[in-house]
N, C-alpha and C positions, 0 to 999 in steps of 0.2 A: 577518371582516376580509379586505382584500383582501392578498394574499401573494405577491410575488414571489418564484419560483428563479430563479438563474444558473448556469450552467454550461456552459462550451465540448463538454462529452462529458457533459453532462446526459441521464440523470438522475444518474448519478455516485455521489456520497455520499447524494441525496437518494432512493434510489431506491423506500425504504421510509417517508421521512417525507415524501413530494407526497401519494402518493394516503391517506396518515392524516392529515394534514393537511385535504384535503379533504372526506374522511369527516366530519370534527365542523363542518363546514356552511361552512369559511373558502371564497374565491373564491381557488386557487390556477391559475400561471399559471410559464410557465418562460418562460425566455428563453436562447438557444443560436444557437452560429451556423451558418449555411444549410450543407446540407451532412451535417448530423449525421442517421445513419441510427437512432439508436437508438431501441428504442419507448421514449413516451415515458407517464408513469400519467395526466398532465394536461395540459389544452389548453400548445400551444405557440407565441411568437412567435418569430420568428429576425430574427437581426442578419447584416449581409455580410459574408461572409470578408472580416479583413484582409490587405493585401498588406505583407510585409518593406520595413521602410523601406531604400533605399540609402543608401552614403557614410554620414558621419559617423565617429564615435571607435568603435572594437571595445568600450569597456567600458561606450560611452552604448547597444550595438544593441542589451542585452536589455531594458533600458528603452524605447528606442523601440518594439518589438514590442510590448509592453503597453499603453504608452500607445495604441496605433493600434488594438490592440482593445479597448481601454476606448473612445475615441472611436466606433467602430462599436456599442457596444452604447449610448453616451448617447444616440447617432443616433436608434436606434431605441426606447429610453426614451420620446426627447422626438415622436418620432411617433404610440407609441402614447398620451398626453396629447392630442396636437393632432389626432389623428383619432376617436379613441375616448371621450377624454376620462377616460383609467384614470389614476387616481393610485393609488400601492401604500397601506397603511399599513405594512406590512414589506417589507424588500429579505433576503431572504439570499443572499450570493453565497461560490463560492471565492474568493479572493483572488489564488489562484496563476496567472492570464493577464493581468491585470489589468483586466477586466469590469466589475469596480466602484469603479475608479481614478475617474469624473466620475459617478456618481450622483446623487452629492449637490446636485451643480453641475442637476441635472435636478429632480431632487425634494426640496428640501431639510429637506422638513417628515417624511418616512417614515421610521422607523428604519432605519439599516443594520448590519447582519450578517455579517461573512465569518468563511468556515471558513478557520482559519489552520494548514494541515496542517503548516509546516517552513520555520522562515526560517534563511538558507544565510548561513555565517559562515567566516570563511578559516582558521580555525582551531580545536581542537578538538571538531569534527563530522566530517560524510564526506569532507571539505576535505583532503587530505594523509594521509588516517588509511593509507592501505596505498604506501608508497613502493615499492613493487613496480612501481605502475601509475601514481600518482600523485606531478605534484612537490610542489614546500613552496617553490621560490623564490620574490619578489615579482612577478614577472610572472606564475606560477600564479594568487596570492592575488588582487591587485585584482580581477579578472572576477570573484570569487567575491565578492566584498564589493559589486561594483557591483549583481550579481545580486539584493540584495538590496531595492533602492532601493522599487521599486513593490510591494513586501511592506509594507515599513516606510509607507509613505504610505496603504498599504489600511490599516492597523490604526489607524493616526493619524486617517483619519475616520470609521472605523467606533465605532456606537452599545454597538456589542456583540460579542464573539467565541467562536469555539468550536474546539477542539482536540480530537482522537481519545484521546490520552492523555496523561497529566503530562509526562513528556519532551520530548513534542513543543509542548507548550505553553512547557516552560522554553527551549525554543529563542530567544525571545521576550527582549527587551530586560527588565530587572526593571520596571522604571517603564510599562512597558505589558500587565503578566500579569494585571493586576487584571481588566481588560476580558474575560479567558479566561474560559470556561466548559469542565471538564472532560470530555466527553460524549461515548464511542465509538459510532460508527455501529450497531452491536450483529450478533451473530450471531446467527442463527438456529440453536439447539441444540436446534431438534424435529427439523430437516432434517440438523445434523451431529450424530451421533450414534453410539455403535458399533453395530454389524448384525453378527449371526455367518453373516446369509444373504448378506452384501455379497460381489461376486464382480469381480473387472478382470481384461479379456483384454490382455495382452501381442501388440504387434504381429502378432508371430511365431503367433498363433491359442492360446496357451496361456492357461489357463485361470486365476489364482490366487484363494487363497481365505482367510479368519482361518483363523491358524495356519501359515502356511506363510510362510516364512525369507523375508520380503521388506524392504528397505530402500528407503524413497521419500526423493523430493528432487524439490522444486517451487519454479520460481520463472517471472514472466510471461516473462522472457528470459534464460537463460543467461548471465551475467556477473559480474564480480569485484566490483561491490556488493554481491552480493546472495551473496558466497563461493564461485561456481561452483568457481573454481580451487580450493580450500584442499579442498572436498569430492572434487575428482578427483583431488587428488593424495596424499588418502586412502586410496584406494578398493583399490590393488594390494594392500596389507597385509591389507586386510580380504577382499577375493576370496580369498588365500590361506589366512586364518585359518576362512573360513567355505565351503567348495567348495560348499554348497548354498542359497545367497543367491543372490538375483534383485535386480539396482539396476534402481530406475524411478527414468528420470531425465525429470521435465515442465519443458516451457519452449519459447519459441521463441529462433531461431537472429538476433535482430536487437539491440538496445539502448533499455533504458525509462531508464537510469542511467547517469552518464559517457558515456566515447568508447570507441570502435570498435577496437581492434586495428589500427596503422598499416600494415598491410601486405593489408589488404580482407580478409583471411580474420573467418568470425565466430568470436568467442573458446569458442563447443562445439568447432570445429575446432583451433584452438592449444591447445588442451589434449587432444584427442585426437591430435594431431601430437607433442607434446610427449612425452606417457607412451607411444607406440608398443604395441607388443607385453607392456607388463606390464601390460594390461588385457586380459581376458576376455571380450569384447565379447560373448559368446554368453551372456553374464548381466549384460551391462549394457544396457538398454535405454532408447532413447531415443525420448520418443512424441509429441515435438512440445505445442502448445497442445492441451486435451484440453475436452471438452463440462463443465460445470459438475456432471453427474451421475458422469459416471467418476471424473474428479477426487476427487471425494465417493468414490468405490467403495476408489480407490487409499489414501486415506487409512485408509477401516475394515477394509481388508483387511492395509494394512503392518504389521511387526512393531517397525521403528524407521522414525523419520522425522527428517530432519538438516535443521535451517534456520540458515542464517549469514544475518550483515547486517554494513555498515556500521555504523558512531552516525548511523542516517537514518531514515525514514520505516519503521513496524513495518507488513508486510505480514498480513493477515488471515489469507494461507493458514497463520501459523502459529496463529494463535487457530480458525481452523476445525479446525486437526489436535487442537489440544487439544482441542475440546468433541467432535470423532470416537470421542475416547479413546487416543490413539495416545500411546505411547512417546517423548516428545522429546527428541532431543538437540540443542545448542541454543549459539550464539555465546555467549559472555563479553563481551556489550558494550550499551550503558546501555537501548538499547531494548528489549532485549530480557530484562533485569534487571526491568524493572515488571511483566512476566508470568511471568515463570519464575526459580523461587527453588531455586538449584543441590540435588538430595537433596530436594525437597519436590514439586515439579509437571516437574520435570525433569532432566535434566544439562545442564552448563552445559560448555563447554571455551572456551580462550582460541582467539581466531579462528584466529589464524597459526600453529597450535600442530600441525601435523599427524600427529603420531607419536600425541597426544592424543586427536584424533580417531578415528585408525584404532583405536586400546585401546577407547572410549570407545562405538564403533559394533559392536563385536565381539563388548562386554560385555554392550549391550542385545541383539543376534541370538543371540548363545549362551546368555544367561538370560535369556529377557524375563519370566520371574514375578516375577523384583527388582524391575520397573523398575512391574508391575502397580499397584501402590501410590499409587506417583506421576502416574500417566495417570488415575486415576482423581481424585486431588488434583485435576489440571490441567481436566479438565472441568467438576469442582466448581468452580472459580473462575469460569470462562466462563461454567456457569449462574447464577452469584448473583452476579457481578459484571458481565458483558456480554451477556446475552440479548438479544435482540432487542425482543420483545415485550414483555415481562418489566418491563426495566428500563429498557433504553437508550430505548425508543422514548417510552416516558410521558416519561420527563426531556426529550429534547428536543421534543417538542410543550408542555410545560410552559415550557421556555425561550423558544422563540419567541412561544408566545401572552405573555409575561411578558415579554420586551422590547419585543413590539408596542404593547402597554399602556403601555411607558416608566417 
């Protein structure tokens, strides 16, 4: 069959199902717009960066952005028909730029596919969930419901859908979850795995290794989605309770979630501004974005690993830490409730709970043989529930070629 990917930061999600895909003899093909450096497993076409529509209403511009690059990739759709003569039999695209917004309007006869990672609701999601940083008035709300529009219109014409995990899928109106297909991109649990030879050098030239008092905490960018703050403002209690704990702290200093800290500083800094001098910074360590093997090293070498979230998008690194085998402690909040079952594969604390935390991270550093139990649960689920190879990747090659067919 012939297979269309889409994706603006292609290969994306697809990174392991293009070139398996094309292994079982389909004509796979992406489609990405110009610009994009990333290698790519399969021949690629690109579409022209869109330009920001001006003017208009603040709650029609994220609509507009999508529609202009849904119009640049039909562009190019309907180019490659008219010069090449390619009709897909399958399209899968994200949904989330709006790529696959005029498809249909291009091909009408090919199935369409989008991956429906998180449709944004004004209320009881990431929407208002921390009034710390976030408001709840009606001028908050609208943008947040407007933001939805070219979600809801991708899933209205798609043939078929896919979602990383049940929550994310219940994100999803009722009357349109039927179209879901529940299917995590999968881990690779040959590659994360525990090592007792795994070794991370700390900045500073220091060596660490299993067994030695470490606590990790990793997110793409340092901020209060993803619980930066609730975990620093943990951490005084726990440097005190524990004088021989080293924090790695990974991430960059910019924003993937929410807004910026109104005063340009990035929120690693308001939070180090904030706590001053009751941090021990000669044990807390900060290593920036890290290569995907350190990364890997930092997880098999930590003795606890602390991951907080919004009710938003469940990030991988903490399903990689699980299948590492690491020790997780772990938000109290719905995403992260379908991987980890409080006393079973991890500890759970409530997000904003800090005193919780500091106990909770103190308990794992000072006994991590209690916690051995349950790291070992947590990878056991990872392997017979998300593998890569395993399990996740036969299901969606089964999905696609099965919706191709119609």
């Amino acid at each position: 069959m012939r297979i269309l990917l889409i994706h603006q930061n292609f290969p994306g999600q697809f990174l392991h199902l293009a070139p398996a895909l094309a292994a079982r003899g389909h004509q796979v093909l992406a489609l990405t717009v110009e610009g994009n450096e990333r290698p790519s497993p399969v021949p690629r076409v690109l579409y022209r960066k869109p330009e920001k529509p001006e003017g208009g209403s603040a709650l029609a511009r994220t609509y507009g952005e999508m529609a202009e690059r849904g119009l640049r990739a039909a562009r190019a759709a309907a180019a490659m028909t008219r010069d090449k003569g390619y009709v897909p039999d399958v399209i899968l695209g994200h949904s989330g730029w709006g790529e696959t917004l005029f498809l249909k309007d291009v091909w009408p006869e090919a199935r369409l596919i989008v991956y429906s990672e998180f449709l944004y609701r004004a209320g009881g999601l990431d929407a208002g969930f921390d009034p710390e940083f976030q408001r709840r008035d009606l001028a908050a709300r609208l943008p947040v419901t407007a933001r939805a529009a070219h979600l809801l219109q991708a899933l209205v014409q798609a043939d078929a859908a896919l979602a990383p995990t049940r929550w994310q899928a219940d994100t999803v109106p009722a009357p349109l979850r039927d179209k879901i297909a529940v299917i995590h991109d999968g881990i690779d649990t040959d590659r994360a795995r525990p090592d007792p030879a795994a070794r991370f050098t700390l900045p500073s030239g220091r060596v660490l290794a299993p067994g030695d008092e470490v606590l990790s905490f990793v997110n793409r960018n340092l901020e209060p989605y993803r619980g930066y703050h609730v975990f620093m403002r943990a951490l005084p209690a726990v440097l005190a309770a524990r004088p021989e704990a080293q924090v790695v702290i990974v991430g960059g200093d910019g924003v993937s979630y929410g807004g910026r800290p109104a005063d340009g500083r990035s929120w690693k800094q308001v939070l180090l501004d904030e706590l001053g001098d009751r941090l021990d910074l000669s044990r807390v360590h900060f290593t920036g974005k890290l290569a995907y093997a350190d990364y890997l090293a930092l997880l098999q070498v930590a003795r606890a690993h602390a991951y907080l979230t919004y009710p938003f998008v469940l990030s991988w690194s903490l399903m990689e830490a699980m299948a590492a085998g690491a020790r997780i402690v772990a938000s109290r909040t719905p995403p992260v409730q379908e991987m980890i079952r409080d006393g079973e594969t991890g500890r759970l604390v409530e997000f904003f709970d800090i005193a919780g935390w500091s106990a909770a991270l103190i308990d794992v550093l000072a006994d991590p043989a209690r916690a051995d139990a349950m790291a070992a649960a947590a990878r056991a689920k990872i392997v017979a529930d998300y593998d890569l190879r395993r399990v996740c990747l036969p299901r969606l090659i089964d999905f696609v070629e099965g919706r191709a067919a119609g």
